[in-house]
C-alpha positions as CSV (number, residue, x, y, z in Angstrom):
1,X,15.8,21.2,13.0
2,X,14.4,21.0,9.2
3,X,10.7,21.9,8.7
4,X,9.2,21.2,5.1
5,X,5.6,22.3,4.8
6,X,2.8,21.9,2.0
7,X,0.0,23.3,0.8
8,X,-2.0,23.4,-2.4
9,X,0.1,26.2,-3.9
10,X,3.4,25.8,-2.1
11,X,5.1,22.5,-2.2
12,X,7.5,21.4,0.1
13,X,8.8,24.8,1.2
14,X,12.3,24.6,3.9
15,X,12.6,25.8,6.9
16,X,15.5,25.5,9.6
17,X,13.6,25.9,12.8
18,X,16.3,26.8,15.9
19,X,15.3,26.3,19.3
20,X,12.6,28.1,21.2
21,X,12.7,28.6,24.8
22,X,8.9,28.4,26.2
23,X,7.3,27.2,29.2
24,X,4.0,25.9,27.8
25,X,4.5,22.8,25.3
26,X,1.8,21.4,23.1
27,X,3.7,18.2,21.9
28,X,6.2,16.2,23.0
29,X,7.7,13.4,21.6
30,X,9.0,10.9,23.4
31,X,12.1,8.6,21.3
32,X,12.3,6.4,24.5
33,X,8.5,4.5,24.1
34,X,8.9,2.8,20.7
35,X,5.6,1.3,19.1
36,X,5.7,-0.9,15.8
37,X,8.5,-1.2,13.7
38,X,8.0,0.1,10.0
39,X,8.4,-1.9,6.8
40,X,8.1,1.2,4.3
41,X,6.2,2.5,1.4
42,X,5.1,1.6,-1.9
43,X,2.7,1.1,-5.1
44,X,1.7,-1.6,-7.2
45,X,2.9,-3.0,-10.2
46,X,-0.5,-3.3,-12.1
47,X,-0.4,-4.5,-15.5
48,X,-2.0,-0.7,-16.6
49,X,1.2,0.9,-14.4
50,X,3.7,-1.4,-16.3
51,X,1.9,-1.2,-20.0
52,X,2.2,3.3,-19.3
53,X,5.7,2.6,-17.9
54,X,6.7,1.1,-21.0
55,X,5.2,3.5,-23.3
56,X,7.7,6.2,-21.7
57,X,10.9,7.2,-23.5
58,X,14.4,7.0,-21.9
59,X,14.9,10.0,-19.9
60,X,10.9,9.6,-18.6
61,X,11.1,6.2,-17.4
62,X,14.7,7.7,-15.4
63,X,12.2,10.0,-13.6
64,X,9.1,7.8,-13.2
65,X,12.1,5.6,-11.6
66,X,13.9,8.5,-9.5
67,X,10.2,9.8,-8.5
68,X,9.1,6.8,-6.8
69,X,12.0,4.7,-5.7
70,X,14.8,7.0,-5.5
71,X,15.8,8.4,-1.9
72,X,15.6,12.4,-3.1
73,X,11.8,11.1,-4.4
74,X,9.9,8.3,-2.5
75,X,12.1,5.6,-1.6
76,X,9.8,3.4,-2.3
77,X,10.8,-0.6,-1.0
78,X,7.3,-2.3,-1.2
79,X,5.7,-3.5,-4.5
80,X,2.4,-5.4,-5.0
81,X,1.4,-7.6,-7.6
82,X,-1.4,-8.9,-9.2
83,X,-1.9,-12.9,-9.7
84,X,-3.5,-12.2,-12.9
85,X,-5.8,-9.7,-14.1
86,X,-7.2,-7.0,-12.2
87,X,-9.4,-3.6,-13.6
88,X,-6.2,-2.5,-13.8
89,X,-4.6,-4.6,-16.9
90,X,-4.8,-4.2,-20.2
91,X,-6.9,-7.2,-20.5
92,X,-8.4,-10.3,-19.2
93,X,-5.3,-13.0,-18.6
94,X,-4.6,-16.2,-16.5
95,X,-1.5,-18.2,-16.5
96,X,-3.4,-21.8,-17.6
97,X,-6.0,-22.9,-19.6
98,X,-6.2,-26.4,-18.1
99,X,-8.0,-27.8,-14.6
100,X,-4.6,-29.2,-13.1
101,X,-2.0,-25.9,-14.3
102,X,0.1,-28.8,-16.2
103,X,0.7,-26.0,-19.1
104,X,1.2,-23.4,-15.9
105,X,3.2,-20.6,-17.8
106,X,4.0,-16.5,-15.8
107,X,5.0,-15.8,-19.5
108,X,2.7,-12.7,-19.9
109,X,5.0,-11.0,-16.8
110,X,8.3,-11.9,-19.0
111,X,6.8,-9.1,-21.5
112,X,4.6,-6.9,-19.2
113,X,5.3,-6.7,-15.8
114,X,9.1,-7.8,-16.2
115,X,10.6,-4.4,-17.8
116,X,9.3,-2.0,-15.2
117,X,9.5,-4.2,-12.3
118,X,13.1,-5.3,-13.0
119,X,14.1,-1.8,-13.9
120,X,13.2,-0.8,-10.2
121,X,15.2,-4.1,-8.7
122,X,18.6,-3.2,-10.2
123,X,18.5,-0.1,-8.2
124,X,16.5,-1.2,-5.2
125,X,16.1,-4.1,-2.8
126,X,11.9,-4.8,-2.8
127,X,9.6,-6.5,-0.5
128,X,6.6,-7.9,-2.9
129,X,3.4,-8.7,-1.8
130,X,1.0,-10.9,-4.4
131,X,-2.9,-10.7,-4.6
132,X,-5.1,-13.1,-6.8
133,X,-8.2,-10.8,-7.6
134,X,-10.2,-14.0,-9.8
135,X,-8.9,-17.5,-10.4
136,X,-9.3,-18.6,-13.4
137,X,-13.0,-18.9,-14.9
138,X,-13.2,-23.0,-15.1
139,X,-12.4,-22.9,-11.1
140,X,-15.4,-20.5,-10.2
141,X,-19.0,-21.7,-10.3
142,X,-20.7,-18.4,-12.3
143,X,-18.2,-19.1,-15.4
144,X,-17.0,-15.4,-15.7
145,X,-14.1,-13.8,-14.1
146,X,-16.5,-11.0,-12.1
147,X,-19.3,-10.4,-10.2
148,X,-18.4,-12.8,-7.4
149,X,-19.0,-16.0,-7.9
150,X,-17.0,-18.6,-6.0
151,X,-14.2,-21.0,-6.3
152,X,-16.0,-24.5,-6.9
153,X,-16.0,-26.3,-4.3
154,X,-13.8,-29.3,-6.4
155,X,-11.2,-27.2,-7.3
156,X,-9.8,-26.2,-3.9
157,X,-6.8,-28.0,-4.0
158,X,-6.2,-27.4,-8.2
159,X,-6.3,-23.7,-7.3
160,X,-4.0,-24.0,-4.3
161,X,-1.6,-26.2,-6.7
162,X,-2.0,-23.1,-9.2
163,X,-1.4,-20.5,-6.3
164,X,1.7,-22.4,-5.3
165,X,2.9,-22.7,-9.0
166,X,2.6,-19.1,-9.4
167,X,5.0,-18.6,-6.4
168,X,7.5,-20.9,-7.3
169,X,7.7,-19.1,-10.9
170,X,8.1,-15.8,-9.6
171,X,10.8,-16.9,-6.4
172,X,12.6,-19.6,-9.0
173,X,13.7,-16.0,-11.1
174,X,14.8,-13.9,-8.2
175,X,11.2,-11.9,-7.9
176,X,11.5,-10.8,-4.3
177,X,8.0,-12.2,-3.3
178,X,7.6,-12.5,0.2
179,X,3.8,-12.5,1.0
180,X,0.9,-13.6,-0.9
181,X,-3.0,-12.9,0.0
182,X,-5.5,-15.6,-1.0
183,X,-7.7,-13.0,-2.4
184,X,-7.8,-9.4,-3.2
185,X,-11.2,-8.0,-1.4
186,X,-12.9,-11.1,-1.1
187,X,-16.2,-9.8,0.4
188,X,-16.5,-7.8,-2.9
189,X,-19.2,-8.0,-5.9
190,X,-17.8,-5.7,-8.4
191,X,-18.1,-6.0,-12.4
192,X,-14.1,-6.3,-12.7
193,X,-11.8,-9.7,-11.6
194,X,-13.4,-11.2,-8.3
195,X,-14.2,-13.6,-6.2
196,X,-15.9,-14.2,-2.7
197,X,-15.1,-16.2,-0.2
198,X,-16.6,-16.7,3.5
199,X,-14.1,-16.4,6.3
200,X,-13.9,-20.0,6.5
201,X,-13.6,-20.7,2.8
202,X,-10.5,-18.4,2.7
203,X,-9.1,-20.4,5.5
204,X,-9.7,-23.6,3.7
205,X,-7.7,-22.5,0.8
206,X,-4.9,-20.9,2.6
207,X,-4.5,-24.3,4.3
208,X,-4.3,-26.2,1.3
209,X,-1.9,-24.1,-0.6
210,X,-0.1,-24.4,2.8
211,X,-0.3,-27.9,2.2
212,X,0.6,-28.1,-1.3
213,X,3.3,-26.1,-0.5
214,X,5.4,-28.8,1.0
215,X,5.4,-30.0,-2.9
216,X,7.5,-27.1,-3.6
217,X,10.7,-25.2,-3.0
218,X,10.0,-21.5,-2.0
219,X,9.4,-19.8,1.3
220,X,6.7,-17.7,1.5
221,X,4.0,-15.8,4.4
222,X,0.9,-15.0,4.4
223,X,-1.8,-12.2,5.0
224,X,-5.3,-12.3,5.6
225,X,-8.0,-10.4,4.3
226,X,-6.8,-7.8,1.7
227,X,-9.7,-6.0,1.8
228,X,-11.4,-2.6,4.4
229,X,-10.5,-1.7,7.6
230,X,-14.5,-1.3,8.5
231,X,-15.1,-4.9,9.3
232,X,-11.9,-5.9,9.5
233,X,-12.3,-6.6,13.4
234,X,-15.8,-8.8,12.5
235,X,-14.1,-10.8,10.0
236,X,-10.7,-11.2,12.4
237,X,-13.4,-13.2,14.9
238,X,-14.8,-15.4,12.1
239,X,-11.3,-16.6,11.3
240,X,-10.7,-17.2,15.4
241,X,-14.4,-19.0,15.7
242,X,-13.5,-21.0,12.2
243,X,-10.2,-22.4,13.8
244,X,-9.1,-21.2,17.3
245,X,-5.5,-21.8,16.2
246,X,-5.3,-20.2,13.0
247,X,-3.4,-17.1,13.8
248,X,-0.6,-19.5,13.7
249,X,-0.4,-20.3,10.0
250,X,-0.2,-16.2,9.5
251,X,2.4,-13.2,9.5
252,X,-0.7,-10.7,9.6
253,X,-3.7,-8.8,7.8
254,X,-3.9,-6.7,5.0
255,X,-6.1,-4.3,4.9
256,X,-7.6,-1.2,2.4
257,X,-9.4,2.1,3.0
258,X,-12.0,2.7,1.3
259,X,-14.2,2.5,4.1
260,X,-14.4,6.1,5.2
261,X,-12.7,6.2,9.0
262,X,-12.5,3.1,11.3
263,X,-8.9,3.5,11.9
264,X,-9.2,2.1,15.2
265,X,-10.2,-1.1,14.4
266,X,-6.6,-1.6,13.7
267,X,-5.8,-1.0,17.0
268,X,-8.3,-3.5,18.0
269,X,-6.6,-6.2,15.8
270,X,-3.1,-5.0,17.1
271,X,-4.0,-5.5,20.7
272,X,-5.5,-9.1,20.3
273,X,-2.4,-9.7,18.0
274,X,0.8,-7.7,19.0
275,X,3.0,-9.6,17.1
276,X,1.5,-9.8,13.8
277,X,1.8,-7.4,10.9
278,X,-1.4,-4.8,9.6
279,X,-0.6,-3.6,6.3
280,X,-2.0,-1.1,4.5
281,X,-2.0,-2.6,0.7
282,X,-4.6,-0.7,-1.5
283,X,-6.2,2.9,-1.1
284,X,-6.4,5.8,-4.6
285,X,-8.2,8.4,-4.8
286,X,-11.4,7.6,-6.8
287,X,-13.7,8.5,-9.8
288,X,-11.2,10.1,-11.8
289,X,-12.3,12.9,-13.6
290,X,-9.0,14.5,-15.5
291,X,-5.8,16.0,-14.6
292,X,-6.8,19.3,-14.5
293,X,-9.2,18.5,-11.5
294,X,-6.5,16.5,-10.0
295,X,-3.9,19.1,-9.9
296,X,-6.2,21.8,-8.6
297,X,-7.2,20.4,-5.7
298,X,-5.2,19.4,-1.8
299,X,-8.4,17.6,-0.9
300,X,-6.9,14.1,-2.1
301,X,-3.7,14.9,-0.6
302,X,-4.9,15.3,2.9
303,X,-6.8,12.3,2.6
304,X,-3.8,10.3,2.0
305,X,-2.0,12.5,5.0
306,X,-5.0,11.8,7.3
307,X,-5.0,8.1,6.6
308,X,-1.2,7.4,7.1
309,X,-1.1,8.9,10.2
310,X,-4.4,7.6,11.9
311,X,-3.8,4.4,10.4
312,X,0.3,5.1,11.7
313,X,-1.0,6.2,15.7
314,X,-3.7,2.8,15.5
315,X,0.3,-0.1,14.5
316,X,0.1,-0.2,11.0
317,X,3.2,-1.5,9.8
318,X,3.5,-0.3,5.8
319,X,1.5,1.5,3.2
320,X,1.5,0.7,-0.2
321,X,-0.5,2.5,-2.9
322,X,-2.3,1.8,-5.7
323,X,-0.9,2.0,-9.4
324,X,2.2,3.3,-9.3
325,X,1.4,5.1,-12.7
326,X,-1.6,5.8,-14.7
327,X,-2.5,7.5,-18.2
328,X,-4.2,11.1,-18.4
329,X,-7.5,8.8,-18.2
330,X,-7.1,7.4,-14.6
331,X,-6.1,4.0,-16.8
332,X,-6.0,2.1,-18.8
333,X,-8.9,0.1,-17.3
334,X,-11.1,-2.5,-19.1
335,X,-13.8,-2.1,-17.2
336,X,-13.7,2.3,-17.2
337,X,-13.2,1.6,-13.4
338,X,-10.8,4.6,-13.6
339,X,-9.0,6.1,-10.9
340,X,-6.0,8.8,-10.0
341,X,-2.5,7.8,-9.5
342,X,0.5,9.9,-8.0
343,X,2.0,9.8,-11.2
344,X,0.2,10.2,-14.5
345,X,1.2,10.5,-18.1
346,X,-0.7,11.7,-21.0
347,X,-0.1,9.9,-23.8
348,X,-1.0,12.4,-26.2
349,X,1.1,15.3,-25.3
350,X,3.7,13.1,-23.8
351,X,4.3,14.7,-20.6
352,X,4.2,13.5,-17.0
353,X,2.5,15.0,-14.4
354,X,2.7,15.0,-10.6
355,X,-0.5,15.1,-8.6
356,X,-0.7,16.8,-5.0
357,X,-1.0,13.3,-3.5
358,X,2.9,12.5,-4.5
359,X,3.8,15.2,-2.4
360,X,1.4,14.1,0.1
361,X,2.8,10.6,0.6
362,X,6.5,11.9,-0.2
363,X,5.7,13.8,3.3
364,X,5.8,10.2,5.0
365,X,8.2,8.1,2.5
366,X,11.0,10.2,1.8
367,X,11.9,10.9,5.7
368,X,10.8,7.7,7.6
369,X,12.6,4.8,6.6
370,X,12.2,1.1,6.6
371,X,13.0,-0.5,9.8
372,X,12.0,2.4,11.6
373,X,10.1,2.6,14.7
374,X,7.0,4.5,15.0
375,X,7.6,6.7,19.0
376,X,5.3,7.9,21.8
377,X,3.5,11.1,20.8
378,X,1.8,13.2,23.2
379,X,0.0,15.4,21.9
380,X,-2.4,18.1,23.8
381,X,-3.4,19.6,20.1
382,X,-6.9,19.0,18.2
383,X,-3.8,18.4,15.2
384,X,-3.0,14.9,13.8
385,X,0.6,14.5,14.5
386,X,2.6,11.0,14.2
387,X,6.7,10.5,14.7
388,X,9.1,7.9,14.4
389,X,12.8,7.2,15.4
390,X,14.7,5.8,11.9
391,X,17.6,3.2,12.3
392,X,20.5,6.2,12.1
393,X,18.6,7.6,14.8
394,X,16.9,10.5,13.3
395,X,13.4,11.8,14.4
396,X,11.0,12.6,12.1
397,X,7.4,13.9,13.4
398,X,4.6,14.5,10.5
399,X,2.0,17.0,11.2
400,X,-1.8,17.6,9.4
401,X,-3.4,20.4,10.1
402,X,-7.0,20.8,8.3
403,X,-7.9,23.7,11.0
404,X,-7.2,27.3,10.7
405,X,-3.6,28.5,11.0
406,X,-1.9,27.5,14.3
407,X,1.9,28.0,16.1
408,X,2.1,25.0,18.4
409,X,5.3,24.4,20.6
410,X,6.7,20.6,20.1
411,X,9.7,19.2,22.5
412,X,11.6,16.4,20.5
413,X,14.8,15.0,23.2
414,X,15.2,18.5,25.3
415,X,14.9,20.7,22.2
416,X,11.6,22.9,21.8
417,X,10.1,24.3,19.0
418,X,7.8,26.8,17.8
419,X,5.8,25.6,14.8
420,X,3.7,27.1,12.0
421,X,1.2,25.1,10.5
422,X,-0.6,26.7,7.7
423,X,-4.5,25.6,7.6
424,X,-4.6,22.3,5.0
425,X,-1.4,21.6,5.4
426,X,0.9,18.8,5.4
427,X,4.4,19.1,7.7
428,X,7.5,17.4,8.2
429,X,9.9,18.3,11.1
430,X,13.4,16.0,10.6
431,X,15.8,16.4,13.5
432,X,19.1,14.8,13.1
């Protein structure tokens, strides 16, 4: 068996683990009780990822591009994009200027977006998800793009016809969008791009873009929410006591985590709805201070390592990061709402620079792939440890360990083995 293990100073060092004959086993995982099948990993295509991306010369783009989506690096299949502006763009744009989108125009992605994003699709098959984060500020009723405010209550179906343009546009061109949000964290009030809307009021619109979609040629799902796994479970039984049927006009929820730890309220949504996707669609590490800070420290990594696999153990289905790429700043950001990325490059010195949370998420995306299932894990260890079969039949099992150096004995099939797990450390076991 193959055993890679980090730490802050020792990234992804190899081992070949052979078996070890003991009587007392702390972990066994069991290939034969499968859970929730895995979509895969991935990052957004931010308009501040795509402006650093194309700042990059040749042979840095080729390894932004084999960091992230190449099988030796991330794999990366999911992508998420922004329906206009977010904190993270360059600045403030919309795709019309008039009331019924009759000069509707996704020209700004032709020069922005298009270069990276299309880059990644000759080489990869995607899965895109699409997020509005403000609509545009004649539909909202406090006349600025942030801080709230709300859609007017007259423009429902004008912004569903707008929403329904902008996913028309994207599938006419071969854009591999697949599910669309209604709105990126809509129980937010921040300074940046946003808008809030009740649980009912989101329902309302998704049903009349649902509507207005029979006007239009593209297939399309949709998610719910978009926003923190804290009240997640509240918000699920605002949508059921809105409209008893509305699970039905839904493939799942989307969900972020900057909410500290209610991880199980995942588990709560999966139970009530086995069928239906959770999907992990925003989390960073944030108040960026520099790289130096960033490089130095393993605390961001385990965070993402404890996330994935709580949020793995409690059915999600996918993880995709923030902004795929950032400058040395944590930006560019218009409203100095800055932030790390796994990938950074300073401008200045032109260099790239790989953060401990790469390696952190490249513990998960590298070995597990898409369509994999996530397997029973028993596990008799104070230790967070998650596994999964992949479609060629491979097991991979990824461990955290924030206590004090351990040896634990895991059972994979009839094979045991005795592990060391280094205190803060991240661990992935790949048997074959």
């Amino acid at each position: 068996m193959k055993k890679w293990t980090s730490t802050l100073n020792d990234y992804f060092k190899k081992e070949i683990i052979k078996n070890y004959d003991d009587k007392k086993v702390d972990v066994i995982i069991d290939d034969k009780i499968l859970h929730q099948k895995h979509l895969g990993f991935g990052g957004a295509f931010t308009d501040a990822a795509c402006y650093i991306f194309n700042q990059l010369d040749d042979d840095n783009k080729n390894q932004v591009i084999d960091l992230l989506f190449n099988e030796n690096g991330l794999n990366y299949n999911l992508g998420r994009l922004t329906i206009g502006s977010c904190d993270f763009s360059t600045n403030d744009y919309d795709y019309s200027k008039k009331f019924d989108s009759s000069d509707f125009s996704i020209a700004y992605e032709f020069e922005h977006i298009d270069p990276f994003l299309k880059r990644v699709m000759e080489i990869k098959k995607m899965t895109l998800i699409a997020a509005p984060w403000a609509p545009p500020v004649f539909y909202k009723n406090n006349n600025e793009k942030g801080h709230g405010g709300k859609l007017k209550e007259d423009h429902y179906k004008d912004y569903a016809k707008y929403l329904c343009n902008y996913i028309q546009k994207q599938q006419e061109r071969h854009i591999p969008l697949k599910y669309i949000t209604m709105q990126n964290e809509p129980e937010a009030y921040p300074r940046w791009e946003s808008c809030l809307y009740s649980s009912n009021e989101e329902l309302k619109l998704l049903k009349l873009v649902i509507e207005e979609s029979k006007n239009y040629n593209f297939d399309i799902k949709y998610l719910l929410w978009d926003h923190n796994r804290d009240v997640i479970v509240r918000r699920e039984q605002e949508y059921s006591d809105a409209d008893p049927n509305y699970i039905n006009l839904v493939d799942g929820f989307a969900y972020h985590w900057y909410d500290g730890d209610k991880w199980d309220n995942l588990k709560t949504i999966h139970d009530k709805h086995p069928d239906k996707l959770l999907l992990f669609t925003e989390g960073c590490i944030e108040g960026f201070k520099n790289l130096e800070t960033s490089m130095n420290t393993f605390n961001g990594a385990i965070r993402y390592a404890k996330n994935y696999i709580h949020d793995s153990l409690n059915f999600s289905n996918g993880f995709i990061d923030w902004n795929l790429l950032l400058d040395q700043y944590g930006g560019p950001n218009h409203v100095a709402n800055y932030c790390e990325a796994l990938i950074q490059y300073d401008l200045e010195k032109k260099k790239l620079y790989i953060n401990p949370t790469y390696y952190a998420v490249k513990h998960f995306a590298n070995y597990i792939k898409p369509n994999a299932y996530r397997i029973e894990t028993i596990n008799n260890t104070n230790i967070l440890i998650t596994s999964y079969i992949n479609p060629d039949k491979s097991i991979v099992v990824v461990i955290l360990n924030e206590n004090e150096e351990k040896n634990i004995t895991i059972q994979i099939k009839n094979n045991k083995y005795r592990i060391n797990l280094p205190t803060n450390s991240i661990t992935t076991l790949l048997e074959e």
